[in-house]
N, CA, C and O atoms as CSV, one atom per row, in Angstrom:
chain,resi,resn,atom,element,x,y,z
A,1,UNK,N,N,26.165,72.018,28.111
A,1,UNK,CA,C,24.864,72.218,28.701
A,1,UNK,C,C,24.245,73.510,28.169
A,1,UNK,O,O,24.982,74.495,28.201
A,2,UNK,N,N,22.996,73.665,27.681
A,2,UNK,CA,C,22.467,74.510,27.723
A,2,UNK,C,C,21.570,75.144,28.495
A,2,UNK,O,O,20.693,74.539,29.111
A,3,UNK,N,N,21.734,76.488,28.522
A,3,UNK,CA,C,20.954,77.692,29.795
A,3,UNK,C,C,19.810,78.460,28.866
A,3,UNK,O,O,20.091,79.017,27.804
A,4,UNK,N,N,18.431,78.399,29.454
A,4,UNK,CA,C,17.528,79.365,29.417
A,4,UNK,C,C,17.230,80.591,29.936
A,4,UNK,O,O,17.100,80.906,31.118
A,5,UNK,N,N,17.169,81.007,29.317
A,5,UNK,CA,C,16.553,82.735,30.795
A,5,UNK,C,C,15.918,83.000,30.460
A,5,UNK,O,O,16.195,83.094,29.264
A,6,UNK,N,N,14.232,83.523,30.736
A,6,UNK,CA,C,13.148,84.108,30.504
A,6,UNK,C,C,13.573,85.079,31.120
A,6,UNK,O,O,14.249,85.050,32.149
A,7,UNK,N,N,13.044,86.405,30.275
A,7,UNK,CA,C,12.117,87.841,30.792
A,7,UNK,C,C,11.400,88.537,30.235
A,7,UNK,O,O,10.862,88.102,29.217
A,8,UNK,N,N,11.144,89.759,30.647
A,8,UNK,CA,C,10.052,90.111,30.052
A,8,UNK,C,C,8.588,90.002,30.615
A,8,UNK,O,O,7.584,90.605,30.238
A,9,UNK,N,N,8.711,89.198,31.483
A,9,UNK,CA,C,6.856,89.457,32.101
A,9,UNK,C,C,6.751,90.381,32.767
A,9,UNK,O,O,7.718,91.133,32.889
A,10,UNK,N,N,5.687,90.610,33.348
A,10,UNK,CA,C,5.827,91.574,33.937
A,10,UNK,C,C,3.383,91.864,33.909
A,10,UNK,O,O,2.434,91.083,33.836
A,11,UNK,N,N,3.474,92.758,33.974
A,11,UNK,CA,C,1.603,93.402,34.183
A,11,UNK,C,C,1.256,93.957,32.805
A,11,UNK,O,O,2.174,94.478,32.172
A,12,UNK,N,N,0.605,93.930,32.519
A,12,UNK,CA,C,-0.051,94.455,31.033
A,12,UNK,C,C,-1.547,94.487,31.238
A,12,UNK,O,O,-2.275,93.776,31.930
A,13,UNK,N,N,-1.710,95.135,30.735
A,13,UNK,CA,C,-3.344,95.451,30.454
A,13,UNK,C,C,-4.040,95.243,29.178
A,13,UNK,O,O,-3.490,95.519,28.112
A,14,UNK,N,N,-4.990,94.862,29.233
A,14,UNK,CA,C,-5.770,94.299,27.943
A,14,UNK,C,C,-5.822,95.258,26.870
A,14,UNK,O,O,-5.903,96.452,27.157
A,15,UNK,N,N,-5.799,95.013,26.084
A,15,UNK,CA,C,-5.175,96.029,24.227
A,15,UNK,C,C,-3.537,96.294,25.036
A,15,UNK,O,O,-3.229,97.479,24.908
A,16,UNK,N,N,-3.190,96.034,25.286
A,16,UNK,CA,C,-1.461,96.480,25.533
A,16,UNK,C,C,-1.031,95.626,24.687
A,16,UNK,O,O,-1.559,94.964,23.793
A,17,UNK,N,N,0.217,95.757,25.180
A,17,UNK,CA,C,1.294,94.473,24.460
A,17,UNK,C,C,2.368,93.820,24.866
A,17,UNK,O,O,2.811,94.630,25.681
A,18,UNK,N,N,3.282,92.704,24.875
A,18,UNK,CA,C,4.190,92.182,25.622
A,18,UNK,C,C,5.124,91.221,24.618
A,18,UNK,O,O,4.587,90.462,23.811
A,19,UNK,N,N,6.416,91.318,24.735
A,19,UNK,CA,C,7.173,90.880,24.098
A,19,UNK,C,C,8.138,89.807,25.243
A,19,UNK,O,O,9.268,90.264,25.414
A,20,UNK,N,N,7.977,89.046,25.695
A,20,UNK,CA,C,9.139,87.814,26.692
A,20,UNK,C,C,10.414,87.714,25.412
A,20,UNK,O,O,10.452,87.727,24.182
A,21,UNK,N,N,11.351,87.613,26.523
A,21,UNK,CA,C,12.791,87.056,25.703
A,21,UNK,C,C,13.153,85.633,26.569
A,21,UNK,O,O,12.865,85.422,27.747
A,22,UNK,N,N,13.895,84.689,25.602
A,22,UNK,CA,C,14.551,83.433,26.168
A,22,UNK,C,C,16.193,83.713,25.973
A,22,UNK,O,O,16.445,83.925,24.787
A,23,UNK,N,N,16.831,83.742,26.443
A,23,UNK,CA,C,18.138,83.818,25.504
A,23,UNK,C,C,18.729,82.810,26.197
A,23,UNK,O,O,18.620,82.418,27.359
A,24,UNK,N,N,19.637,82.324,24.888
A,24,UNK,CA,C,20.160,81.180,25.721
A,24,UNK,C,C,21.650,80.625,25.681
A,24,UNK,O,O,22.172,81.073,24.661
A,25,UNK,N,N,22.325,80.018,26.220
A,25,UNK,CA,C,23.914,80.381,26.092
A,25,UNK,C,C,24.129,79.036,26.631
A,25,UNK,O,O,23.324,78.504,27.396
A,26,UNK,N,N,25.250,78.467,26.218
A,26,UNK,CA,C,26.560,77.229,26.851
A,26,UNK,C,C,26.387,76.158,25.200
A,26,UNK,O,O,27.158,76.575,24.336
A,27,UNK,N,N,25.676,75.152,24.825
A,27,UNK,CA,C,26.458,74.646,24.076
A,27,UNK,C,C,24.800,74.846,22.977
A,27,UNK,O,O,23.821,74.131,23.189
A,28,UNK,N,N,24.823,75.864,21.935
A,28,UNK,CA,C,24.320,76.875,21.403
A,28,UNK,C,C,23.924,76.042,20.412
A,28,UNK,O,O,22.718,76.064,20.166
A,29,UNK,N,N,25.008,74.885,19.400
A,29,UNK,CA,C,24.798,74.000,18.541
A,29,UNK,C,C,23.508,72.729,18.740
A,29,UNK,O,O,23.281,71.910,17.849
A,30,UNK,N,N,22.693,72.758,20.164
A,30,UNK,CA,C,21.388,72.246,20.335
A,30,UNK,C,C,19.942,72.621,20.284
A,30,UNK,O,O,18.854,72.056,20.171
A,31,UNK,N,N,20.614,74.311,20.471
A,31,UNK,CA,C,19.535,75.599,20.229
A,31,UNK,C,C,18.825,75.739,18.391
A,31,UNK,O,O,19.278,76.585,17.619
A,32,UNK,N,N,17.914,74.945,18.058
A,32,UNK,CA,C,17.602,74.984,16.909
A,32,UNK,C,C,16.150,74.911,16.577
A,32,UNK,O,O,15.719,75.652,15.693
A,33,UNK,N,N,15.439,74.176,17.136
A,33,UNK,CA,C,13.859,74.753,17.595
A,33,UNK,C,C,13.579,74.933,19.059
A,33,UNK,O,O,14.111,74.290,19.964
A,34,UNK,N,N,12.621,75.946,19.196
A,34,UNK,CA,C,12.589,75.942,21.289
A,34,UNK,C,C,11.046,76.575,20.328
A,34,UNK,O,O,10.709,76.953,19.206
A,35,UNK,N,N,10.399,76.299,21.987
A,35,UNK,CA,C,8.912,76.421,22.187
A,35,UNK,C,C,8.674,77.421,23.624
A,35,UNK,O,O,9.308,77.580,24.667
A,36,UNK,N,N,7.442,77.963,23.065
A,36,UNK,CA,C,7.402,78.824,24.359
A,36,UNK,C,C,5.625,77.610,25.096
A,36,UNK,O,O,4.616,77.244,24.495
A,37,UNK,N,N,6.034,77.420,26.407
A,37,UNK,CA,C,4.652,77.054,26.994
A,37,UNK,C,C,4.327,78.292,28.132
A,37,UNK,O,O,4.835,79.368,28.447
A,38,UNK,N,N,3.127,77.435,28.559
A,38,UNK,CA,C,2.708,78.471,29.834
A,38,UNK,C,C,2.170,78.003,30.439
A,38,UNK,O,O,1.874,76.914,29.947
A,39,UNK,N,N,1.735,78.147,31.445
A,39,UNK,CA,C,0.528,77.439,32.905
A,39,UNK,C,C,0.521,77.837,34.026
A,39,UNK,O,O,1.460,77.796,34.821
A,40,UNK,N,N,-1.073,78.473,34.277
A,40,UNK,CA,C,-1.990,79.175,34.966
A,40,UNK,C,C,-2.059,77.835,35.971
A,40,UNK,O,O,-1.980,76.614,35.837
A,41,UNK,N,N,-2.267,78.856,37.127
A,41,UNK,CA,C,-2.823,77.934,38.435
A,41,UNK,C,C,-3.800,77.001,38.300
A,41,UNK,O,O,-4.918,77.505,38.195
A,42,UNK,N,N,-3.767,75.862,38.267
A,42,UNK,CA,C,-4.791,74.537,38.481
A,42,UNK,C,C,-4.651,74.226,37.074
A,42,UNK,O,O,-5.380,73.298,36.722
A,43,UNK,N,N,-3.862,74.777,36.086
A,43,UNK,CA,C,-4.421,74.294,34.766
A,43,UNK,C,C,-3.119,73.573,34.126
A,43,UNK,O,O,-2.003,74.047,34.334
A,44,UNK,N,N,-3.264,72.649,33.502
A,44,UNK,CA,C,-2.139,71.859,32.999
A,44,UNK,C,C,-1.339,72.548,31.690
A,44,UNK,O,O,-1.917,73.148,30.783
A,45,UNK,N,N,0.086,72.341,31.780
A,45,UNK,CA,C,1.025,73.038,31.305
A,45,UNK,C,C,0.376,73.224,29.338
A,45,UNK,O,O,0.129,72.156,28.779
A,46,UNK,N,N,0.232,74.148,28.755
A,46,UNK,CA,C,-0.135,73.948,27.271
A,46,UNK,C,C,1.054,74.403,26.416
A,46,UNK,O,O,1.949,74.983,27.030
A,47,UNK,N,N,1.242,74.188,24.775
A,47,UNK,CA,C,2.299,74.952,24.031
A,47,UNK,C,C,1.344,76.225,23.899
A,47,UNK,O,O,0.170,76.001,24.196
A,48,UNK,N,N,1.625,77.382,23.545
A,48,UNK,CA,C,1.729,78.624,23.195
A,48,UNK,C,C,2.668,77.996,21.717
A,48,UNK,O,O,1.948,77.521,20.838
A,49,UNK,N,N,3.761,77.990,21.524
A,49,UNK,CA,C,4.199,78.604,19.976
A,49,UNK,C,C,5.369,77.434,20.081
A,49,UNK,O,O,5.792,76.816,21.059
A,50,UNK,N,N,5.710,77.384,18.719
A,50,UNK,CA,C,6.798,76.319,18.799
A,50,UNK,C,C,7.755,76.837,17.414
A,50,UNK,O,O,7.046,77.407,16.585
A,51,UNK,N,N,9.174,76.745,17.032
A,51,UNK,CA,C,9.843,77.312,16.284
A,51,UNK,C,C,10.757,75.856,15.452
A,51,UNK,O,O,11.947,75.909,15.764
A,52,UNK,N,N,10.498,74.879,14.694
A,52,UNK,CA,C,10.763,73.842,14.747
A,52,UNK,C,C,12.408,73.615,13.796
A,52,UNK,O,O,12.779,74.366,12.893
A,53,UNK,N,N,12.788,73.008,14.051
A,53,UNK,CA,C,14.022,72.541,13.600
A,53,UNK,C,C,14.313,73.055,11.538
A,53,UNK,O,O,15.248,73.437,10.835
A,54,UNK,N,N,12.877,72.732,11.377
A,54,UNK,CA,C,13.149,73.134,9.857
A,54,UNK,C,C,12.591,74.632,9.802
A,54,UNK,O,O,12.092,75.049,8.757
A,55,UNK,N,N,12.674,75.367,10.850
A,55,UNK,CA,C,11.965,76.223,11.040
A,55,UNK,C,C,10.431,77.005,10.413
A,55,UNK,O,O,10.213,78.101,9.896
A,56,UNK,N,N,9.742,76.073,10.690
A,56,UNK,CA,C,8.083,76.337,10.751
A,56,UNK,C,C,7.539,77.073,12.073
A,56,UNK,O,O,8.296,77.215,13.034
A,57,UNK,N,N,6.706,77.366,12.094
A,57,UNK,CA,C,5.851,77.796,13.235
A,57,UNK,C,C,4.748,77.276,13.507
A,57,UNK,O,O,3.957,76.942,12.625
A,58,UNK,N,N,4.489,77.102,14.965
A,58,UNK,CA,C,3.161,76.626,15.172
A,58,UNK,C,C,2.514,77.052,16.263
A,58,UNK,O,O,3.362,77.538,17.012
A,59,UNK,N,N,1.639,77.108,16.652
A,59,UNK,CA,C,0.983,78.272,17.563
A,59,UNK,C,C,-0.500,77.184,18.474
A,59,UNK,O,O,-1.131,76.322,17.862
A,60,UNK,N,N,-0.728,77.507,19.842
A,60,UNK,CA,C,-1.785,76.910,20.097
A,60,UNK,C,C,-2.770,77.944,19.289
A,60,UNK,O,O,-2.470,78.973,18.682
A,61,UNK,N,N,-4.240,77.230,19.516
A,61,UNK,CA,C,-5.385,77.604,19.050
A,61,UNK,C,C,-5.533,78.726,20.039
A,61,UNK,O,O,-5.267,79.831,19.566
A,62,UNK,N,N,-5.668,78.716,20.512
A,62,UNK,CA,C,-6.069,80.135,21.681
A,62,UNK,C,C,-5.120,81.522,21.439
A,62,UNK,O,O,-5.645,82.592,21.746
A,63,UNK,N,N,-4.173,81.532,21.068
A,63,UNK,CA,C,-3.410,82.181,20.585
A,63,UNK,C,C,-2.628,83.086,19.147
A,63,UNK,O,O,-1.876,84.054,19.040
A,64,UNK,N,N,-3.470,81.900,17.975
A,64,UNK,CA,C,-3.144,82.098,16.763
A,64,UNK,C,C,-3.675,83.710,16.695
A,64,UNK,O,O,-4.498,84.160,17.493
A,65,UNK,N,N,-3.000,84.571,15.497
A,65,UNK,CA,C,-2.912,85.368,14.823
A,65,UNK,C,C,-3.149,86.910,16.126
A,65,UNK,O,O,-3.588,88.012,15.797
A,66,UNK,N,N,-2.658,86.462,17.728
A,66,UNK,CA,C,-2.213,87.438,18.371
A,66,UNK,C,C,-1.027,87.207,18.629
A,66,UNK,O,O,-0.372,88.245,18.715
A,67,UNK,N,N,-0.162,85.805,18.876
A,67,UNK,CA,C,1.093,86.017,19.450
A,67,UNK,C,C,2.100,85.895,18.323
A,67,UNK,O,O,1.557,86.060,17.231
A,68,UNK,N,N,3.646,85.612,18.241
A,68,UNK,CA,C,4.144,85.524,17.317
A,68,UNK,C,C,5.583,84.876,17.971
A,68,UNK,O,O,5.946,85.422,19.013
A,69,UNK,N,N,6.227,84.039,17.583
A,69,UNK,CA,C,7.750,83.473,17.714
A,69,UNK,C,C,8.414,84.033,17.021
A,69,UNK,O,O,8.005,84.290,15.889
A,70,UNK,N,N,9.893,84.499,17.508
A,70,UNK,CA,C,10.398,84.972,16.429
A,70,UNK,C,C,12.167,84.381,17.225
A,70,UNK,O,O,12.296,83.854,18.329
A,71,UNK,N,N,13.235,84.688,16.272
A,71,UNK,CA,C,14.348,84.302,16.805
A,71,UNK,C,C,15.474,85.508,16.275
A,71,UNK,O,O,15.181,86.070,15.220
A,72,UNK,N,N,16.415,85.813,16.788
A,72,UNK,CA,C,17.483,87.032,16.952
A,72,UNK,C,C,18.519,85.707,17.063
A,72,UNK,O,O,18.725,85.077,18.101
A,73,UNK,N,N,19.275,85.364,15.408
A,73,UNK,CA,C,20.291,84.459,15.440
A,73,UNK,C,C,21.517,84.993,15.805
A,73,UNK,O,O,22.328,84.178,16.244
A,74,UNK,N,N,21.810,85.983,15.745
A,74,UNK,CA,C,23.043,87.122,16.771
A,74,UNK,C,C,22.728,86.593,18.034
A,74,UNK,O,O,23.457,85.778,18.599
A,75,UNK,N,N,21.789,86.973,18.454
A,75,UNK,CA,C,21.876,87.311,20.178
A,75,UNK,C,C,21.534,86.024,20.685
A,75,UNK,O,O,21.540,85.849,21.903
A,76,UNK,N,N,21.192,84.967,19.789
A,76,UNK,CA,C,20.860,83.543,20.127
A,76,UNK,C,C,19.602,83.807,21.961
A,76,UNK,O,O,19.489,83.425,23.125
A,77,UNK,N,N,18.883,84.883,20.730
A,77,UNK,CA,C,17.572,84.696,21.632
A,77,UNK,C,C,15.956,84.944,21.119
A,77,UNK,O,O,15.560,85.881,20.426
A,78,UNK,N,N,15.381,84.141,21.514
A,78,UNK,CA,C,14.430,84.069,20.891
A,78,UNK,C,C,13.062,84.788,21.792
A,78,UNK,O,O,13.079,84.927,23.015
A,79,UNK,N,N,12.029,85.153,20.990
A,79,UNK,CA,C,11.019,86.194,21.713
A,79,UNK,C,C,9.431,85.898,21.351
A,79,UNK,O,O,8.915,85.820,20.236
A,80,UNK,N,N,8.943,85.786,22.402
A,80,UNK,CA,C,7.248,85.966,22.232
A,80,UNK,C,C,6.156,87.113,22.122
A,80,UNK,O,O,5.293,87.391,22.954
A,81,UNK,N,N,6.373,87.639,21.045
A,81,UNK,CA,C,5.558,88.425,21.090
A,81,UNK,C,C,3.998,88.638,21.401
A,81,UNK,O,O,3.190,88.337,20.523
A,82,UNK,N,N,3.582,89.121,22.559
A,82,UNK,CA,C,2.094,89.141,22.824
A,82,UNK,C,C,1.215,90.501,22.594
A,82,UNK,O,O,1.280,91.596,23.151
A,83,UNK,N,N,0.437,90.047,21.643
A,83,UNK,CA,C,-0.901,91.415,20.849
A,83,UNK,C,C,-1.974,91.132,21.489
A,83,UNK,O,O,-2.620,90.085,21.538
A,84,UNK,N,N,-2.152,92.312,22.066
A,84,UNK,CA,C,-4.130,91.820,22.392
A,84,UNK,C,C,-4.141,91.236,23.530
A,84,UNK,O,O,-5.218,90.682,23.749
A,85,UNK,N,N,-3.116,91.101,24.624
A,85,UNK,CA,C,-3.017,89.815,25.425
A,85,UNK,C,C,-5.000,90.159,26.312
A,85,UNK,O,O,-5.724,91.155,26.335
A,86,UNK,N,N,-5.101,89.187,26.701
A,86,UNK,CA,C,-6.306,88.622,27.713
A,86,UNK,C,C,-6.278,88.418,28.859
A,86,UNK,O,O,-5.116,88.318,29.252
A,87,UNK,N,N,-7.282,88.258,29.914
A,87,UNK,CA,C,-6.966,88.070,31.345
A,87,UNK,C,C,-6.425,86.462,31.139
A,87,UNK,O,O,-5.401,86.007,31.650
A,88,UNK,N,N,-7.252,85.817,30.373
A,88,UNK,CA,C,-6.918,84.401,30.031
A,88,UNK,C,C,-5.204,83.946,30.175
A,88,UNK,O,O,-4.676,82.957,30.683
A,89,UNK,N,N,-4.679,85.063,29.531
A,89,UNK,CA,C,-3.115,84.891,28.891
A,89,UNK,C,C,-2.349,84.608,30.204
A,89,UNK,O,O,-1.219,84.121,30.249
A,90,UNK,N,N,-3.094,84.968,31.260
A,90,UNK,CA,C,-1.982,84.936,32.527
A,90,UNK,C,C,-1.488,83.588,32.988
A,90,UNK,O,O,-2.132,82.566,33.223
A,91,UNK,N,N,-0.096,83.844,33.068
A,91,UNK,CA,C,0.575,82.593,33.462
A,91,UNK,C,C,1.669,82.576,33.384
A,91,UNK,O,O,2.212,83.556,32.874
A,92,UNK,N,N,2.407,81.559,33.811
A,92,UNK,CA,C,3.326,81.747,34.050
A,92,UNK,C,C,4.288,81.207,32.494
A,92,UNK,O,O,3.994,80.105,32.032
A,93,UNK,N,N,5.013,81.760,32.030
A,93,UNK,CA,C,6.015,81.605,30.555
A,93,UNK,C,C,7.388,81.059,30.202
A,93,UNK,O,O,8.419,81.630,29.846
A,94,UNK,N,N,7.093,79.799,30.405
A,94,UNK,CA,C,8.507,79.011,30.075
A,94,UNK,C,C,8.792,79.208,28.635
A,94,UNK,O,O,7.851,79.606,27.949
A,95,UNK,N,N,10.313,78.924,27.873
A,95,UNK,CA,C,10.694,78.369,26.441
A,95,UNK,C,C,11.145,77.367,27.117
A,95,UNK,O,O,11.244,77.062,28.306
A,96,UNK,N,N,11.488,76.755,25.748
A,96,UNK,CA,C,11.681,74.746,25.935
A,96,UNK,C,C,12.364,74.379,25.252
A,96,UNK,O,O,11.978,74.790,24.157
A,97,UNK,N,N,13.760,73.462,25.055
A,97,UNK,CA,C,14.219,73.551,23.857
A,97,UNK,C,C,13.905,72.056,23.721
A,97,UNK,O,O,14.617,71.320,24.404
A,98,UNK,N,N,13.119,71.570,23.083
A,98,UNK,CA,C,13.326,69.860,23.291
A,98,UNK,C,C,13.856,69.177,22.735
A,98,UNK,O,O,14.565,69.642,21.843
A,99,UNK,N,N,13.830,67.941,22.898
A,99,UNK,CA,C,15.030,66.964,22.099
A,99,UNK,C,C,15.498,66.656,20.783
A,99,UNK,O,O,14.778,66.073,19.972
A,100,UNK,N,N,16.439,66.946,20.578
A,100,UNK,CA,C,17.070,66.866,19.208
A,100,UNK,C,C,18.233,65.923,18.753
A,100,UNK,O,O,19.158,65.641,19.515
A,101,UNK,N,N,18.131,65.391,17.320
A,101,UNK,CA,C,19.018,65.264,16.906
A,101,UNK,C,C,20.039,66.535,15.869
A,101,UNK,O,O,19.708,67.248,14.922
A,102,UNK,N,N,20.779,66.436,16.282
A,102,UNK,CA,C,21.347,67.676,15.451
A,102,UNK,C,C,22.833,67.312,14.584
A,102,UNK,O,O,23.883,67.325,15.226
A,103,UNK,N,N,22.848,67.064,13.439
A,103,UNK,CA,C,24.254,66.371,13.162
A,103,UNK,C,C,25.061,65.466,13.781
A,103,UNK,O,O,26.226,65.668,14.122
A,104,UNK,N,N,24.387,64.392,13.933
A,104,UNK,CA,C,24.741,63.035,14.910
A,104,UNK,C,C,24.360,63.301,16.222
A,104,UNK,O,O,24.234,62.307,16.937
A,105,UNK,N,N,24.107,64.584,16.810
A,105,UNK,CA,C,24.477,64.971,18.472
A,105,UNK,C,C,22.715,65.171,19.075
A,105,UNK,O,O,21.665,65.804,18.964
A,106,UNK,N,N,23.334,64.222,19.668
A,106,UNK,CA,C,21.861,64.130,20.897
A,106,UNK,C,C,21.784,65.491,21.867
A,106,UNK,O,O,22.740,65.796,22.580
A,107,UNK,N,N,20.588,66.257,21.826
A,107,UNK,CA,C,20.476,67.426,22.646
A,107,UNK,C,C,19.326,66.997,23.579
A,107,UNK,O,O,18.203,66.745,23.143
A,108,UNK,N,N,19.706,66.916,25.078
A,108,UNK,CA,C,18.354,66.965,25.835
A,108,UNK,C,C,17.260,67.788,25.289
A,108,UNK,O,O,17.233,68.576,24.344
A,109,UNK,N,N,16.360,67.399,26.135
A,109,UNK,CA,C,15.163,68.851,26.565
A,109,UNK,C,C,15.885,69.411,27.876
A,109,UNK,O,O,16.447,68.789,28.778
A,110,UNK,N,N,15.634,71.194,27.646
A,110,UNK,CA,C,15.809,71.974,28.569
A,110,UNK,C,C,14.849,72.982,28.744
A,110,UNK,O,O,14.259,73.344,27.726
A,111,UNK,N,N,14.568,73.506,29.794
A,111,UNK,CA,C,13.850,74.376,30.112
A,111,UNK,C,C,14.218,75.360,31.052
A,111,UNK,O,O,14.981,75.113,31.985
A,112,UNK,N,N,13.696,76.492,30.844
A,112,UNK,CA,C,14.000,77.378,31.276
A,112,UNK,C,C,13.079,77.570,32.828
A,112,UNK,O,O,12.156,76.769,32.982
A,113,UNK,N,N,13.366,78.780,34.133
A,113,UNK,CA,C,12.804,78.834,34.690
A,113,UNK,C,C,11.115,79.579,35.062
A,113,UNK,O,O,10.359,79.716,36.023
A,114,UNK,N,N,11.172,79.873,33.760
A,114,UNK,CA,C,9.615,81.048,33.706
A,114,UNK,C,C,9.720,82.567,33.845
A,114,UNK,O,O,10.766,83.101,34.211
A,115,UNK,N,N,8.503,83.315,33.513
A,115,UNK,CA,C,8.631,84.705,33.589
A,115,UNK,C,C,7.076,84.270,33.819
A,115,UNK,O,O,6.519,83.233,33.460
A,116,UNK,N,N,6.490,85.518,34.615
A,116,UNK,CA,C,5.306,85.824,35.212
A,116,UNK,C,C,4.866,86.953,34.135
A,116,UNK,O,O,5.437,87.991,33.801
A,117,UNK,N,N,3.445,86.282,33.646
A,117,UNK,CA,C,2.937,87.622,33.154
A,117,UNK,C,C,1.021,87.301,33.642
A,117,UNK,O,O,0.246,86.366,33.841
A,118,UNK,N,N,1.062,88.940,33.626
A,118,UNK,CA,C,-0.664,89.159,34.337
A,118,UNK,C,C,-1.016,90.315,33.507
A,118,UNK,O,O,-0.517,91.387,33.164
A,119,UNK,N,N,-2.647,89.286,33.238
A,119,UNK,CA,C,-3.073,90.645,32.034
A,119,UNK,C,C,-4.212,90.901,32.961
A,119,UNK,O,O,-4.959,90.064,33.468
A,120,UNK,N,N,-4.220,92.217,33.101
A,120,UNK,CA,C,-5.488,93.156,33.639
A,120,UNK,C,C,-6.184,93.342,32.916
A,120,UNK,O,O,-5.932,93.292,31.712
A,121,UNK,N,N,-7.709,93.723,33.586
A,121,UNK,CA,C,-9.252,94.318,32.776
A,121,UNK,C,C,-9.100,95.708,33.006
A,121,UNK,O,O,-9.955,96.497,32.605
């Protein structure tokens, strides 16, 4: 089984900056692309960034060329970096690892439980 942990949210203020961590631990060989989402009150869940199996990147539109995915293959944890964040940005910050095939082996989707982040004016 694999485990998520978000942290890292926390209050930021607009021109600040914010970096979330996922790290993730138990059967590590399914951990090979994960996605970070997010979702604000009343608003339906969106991707933020995605880290894909052949490792590409992909980023929502609202987000391009402030946030950034990145992965720490030691610490088997991966991080969202946030530039510039917005009042917009607030919400709540899952990673995702979704379904894979990985050398014959079927990996669920897993998700993690969220980190809270709030950007101030």
């Amino acid at each position: 089984q694999v485990q998520l942990v978000e942290s890292g949210g926390g209050v930021v203020h607009t021109g600040g900056s914010l970096t979330l961590s996922c790290a993730a631990s138990g059967r590590t060989a399914c951990i090979i692309a994960l996605d970070w989402y997010r979702q604000a009150p009343g608003k339906q869940r969106e991707l933020v960034a995605a880290l894909s199996t052949a490792g590409t990147t992909d980023y929502g539109d609202s987000v391009k060329g402030r946030f950034t995915i990145s992965r720490d293959y030691v610490k088997s944890t991966w991080y969202l970096q946030m530039n510039s964040p917005r009042p917009e940005d607030t919400a709540v910050y899952s990673c995702h690892v979704p379904q894979q095939w990985i050398n014959g082996l079927h990996c669920p989707q897993v998700w993690g439980h969220g980190t809270q982040v709030t950007v101030s004016s």
